[in-house]
C-alpha positions as CSV (number, residue, x, y, z in Angstrom):
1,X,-28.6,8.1,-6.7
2,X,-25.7,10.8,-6.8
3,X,-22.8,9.2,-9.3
4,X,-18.8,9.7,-7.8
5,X,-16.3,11.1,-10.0
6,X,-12.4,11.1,-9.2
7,X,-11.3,14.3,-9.8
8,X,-7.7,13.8,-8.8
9,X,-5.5,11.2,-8.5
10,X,-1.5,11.2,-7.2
11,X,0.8,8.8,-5.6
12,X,4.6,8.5,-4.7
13,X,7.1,6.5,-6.9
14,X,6.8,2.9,-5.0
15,X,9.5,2.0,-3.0
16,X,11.7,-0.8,-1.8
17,X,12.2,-2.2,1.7
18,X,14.9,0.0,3.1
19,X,15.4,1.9,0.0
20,X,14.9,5.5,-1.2
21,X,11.5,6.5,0.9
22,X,12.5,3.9,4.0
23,X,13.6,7.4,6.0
24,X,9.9,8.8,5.8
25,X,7.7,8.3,8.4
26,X,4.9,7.1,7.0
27,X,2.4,9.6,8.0
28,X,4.8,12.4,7.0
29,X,4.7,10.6,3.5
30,X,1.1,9.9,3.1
31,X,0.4,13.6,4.4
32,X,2.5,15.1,1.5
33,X,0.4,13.4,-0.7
34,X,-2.5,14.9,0.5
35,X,-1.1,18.3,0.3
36,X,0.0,17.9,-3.3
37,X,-3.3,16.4,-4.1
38,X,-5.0,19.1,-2.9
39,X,-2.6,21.5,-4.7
40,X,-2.9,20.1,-8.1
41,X,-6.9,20.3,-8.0
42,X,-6.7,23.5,-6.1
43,X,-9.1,22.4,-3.8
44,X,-10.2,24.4,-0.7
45,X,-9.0,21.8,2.4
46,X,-12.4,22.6,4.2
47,X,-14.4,21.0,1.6
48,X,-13.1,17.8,2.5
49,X,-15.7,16.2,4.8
50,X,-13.1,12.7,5.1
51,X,-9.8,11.0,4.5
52,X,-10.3,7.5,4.0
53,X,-7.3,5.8,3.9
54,X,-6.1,1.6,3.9
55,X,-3.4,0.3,5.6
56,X,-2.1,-3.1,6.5
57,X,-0.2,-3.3,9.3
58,X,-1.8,-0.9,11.5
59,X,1.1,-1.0,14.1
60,X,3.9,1.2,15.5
61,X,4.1,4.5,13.2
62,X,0.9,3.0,11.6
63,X,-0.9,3.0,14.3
64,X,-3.2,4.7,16.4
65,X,-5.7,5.8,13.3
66,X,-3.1,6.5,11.3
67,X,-5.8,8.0,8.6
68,X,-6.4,10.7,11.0
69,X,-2.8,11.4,11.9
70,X,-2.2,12.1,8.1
71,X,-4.6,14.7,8.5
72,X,-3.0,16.4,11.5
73,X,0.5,16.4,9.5
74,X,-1.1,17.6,6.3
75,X,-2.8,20.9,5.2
76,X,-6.0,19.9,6.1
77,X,-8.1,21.5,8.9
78,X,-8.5,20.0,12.1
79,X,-12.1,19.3,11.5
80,X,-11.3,17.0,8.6
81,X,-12.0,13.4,10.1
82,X,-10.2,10.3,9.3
83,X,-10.7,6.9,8.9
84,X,-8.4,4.0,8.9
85,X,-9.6,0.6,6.5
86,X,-8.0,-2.7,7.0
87,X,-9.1,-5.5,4.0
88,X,-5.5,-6.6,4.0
89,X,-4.0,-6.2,0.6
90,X,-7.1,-4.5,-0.4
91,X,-7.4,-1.9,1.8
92,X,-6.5,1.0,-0.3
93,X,-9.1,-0.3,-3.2
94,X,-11.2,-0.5,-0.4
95,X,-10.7,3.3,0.7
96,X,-11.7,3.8,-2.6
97,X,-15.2,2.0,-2.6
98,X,-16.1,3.7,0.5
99,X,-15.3,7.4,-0.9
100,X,-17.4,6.7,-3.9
101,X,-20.1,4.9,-1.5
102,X,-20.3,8.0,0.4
103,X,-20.8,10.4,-2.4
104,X,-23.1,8.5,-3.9
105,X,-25.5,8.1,-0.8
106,X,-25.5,11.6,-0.9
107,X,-23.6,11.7,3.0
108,X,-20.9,13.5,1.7
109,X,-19.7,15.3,-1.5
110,X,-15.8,15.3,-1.1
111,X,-13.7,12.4,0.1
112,X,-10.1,11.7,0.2
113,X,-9.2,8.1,-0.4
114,X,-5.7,7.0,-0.1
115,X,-3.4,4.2,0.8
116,X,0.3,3.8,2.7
117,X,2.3,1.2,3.9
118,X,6.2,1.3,5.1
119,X,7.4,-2.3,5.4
120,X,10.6,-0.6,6.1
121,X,9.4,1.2,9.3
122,X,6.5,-1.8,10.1
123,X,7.9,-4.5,8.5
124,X,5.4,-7.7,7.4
125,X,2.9,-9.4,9.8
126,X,4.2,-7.2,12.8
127,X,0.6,-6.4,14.2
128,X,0.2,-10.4,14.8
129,X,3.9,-11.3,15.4
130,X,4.9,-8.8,18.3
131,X,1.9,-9.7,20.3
132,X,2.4,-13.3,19.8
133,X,6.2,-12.8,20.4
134,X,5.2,-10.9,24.0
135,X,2.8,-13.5,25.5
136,X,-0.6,-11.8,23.9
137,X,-2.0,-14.6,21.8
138,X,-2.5,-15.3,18.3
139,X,-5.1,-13.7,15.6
140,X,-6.3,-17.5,15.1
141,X,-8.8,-18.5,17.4
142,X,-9.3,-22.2,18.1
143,X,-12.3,-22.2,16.3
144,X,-10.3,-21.2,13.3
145,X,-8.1,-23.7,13.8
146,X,-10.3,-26.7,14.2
147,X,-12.2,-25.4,10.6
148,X,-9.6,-24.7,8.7
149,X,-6.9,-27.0,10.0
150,X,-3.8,-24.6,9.7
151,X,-1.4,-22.9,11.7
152,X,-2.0,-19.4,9.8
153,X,-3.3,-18.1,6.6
154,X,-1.1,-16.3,4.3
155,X,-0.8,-15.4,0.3
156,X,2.5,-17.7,0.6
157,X,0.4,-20.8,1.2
158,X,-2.8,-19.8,-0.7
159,X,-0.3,-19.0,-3.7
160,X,1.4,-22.3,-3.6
161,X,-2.9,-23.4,-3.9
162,X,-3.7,-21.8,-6.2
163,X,-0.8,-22.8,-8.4
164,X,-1.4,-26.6,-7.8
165,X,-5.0,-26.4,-8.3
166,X,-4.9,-24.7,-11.8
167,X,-1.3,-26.6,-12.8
168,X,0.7,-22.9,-13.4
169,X,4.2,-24.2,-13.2
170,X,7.6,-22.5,-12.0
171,X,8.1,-21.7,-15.7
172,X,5.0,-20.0,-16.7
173,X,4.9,-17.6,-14.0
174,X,8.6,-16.6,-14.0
175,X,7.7,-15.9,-17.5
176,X,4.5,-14.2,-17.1
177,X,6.2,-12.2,-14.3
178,X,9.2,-11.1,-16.6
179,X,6.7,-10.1,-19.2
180,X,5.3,-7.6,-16.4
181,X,8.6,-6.5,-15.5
182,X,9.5,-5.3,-19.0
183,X,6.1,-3.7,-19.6
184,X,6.4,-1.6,-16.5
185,X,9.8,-0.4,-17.3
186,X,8.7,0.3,-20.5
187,X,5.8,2.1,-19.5
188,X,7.8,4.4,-17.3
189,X,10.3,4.8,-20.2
190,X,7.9,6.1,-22.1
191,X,6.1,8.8,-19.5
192,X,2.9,6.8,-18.8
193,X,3.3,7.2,-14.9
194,X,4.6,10.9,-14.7
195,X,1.7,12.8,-13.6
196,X,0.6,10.6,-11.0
197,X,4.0,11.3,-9.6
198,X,4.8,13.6,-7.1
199,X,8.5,13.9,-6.9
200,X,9.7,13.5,-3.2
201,X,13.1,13.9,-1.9
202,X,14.6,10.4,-1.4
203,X,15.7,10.1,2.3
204,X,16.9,6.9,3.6
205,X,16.8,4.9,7.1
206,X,19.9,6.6,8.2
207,X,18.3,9.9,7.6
208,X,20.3,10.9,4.4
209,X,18.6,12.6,1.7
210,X,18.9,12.5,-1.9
211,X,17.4,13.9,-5.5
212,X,13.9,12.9,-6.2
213,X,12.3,9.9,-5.8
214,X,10.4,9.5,-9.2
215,X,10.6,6.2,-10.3
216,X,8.8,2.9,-8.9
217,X,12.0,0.7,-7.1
218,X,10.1,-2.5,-7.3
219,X,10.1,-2.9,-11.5
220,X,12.9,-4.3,-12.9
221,X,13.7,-3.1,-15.9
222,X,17.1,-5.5,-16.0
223,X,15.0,-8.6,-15.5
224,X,16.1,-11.4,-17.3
225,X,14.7,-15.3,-17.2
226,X,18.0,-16.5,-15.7
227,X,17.8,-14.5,-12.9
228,X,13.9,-15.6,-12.6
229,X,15.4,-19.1,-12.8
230,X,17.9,-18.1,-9.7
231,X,15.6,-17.1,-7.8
232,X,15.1,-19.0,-4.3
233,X,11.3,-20.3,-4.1
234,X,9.3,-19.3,-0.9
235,X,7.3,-21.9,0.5
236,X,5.8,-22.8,4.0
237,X,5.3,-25.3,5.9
238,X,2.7,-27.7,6.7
């Protein structure tokens, strides 16, 4: 059996919901990834036999194989295929697995595996609430229902689980999440995420542009425990 290699690797700075990337449409975003990628490893674009590429909420701007509309905004030829994974909040990971499963059948030699998600431009649970909201039904089918006994599933509720089953308290993971806070930030402080990088102009929902997005918006590096402590917890019903 054929062994996989990565060869290249590059993301965007991460984002927050409706701030510096939430004026990029997403496939505009995740196609100038592609072309960086394929820039940096100076890769001829006709080698690539596939873009795999995971993605949640495959609605709206996401929709539509949104794997193979990267590849009609990006660089890549025409005759590049794509293919869009959903395994939730796996997906991307699961991109992954299937690039390296491919080279090592021996199907293909080059893959592209990638990942995007806007909750600014698709916001959270959209593919399931808009049809729902229009008279289309639900994703959970009555058999579901009379297995499982719930309304839906969702990492709210199986996180609230989990934390009762193995007795983590509101304590230990504020702390344990203000200790990854502070790592992160110091991480970044120090360089560790610079080359996986690629600088991209910030542009906002209202279409205004600004220097270069090049640091993930969702660490904290001014976390503290009492604003952990202030925090509202998020819990569902039933």
């Amino acid at each position: 059996m054929s062994e996989a290699y990565i060869v290249g690797a590059l993301r965007t700075a991460g984002g927050r919901r409706g701030g510096r990337l939430s004026g990029w449409h997403p496939v505009d975003l995740a196609a100038s990834v592609v072309d960086g990628l394929l820039e940096r490893s100076r890769a001829d674009p006709a080698c690539i036999e596939d873009l795999i590429l995971g993605c949640v909420s495959q609605a709206g701007e996401q929709s539509t194989n949104v794997a193979r509309n990267v590849v009609l905004a990006s660089s890549l030829p025409e005759s590049v295929p794509g293919c869009s994974v959903d395994r939730q909040c796996g997906s991307s990971q699961q991109a992954i697995h299937f690039a390296a499963q491919a080279v090592m059948s021996g199907t293909m030699d080059v893959v592209i595996a990638a990942g995007v998600e806007s909750m600014s431009r698709v916001p959270m649970g959209l593919p399931h609430s808009l049809p729902e909201r229009e008279g289309l039904g639900r994703y959970l089918s009555p058999r579901m229902q009379r297995r499982y006994g719930v309304r839906e599933f969702s990492q709210f509720r199986g996180a609230e689980a989990i934390a009762q089953r193995f007795g983590l308290s509101r304590e230990q993971l504020d702390a344990y999440a203000l200790q990854s806070h502070r790592r992160a930030a110091r991480a970044a402080d120090e360089g560790a995420f610079d080359e996986e990088i690629l600088p991209m102009p910030a542009r906002l929902a209202d279409g205004s542009e600004g220097p270069p997005h090049l640091r993930d918006e969702g660490v904290r590096a001014d976390a503290s425990a009492q604003a952990l402590r202030a925090s509202r917890p998020c819990r569902t019903a039933g």
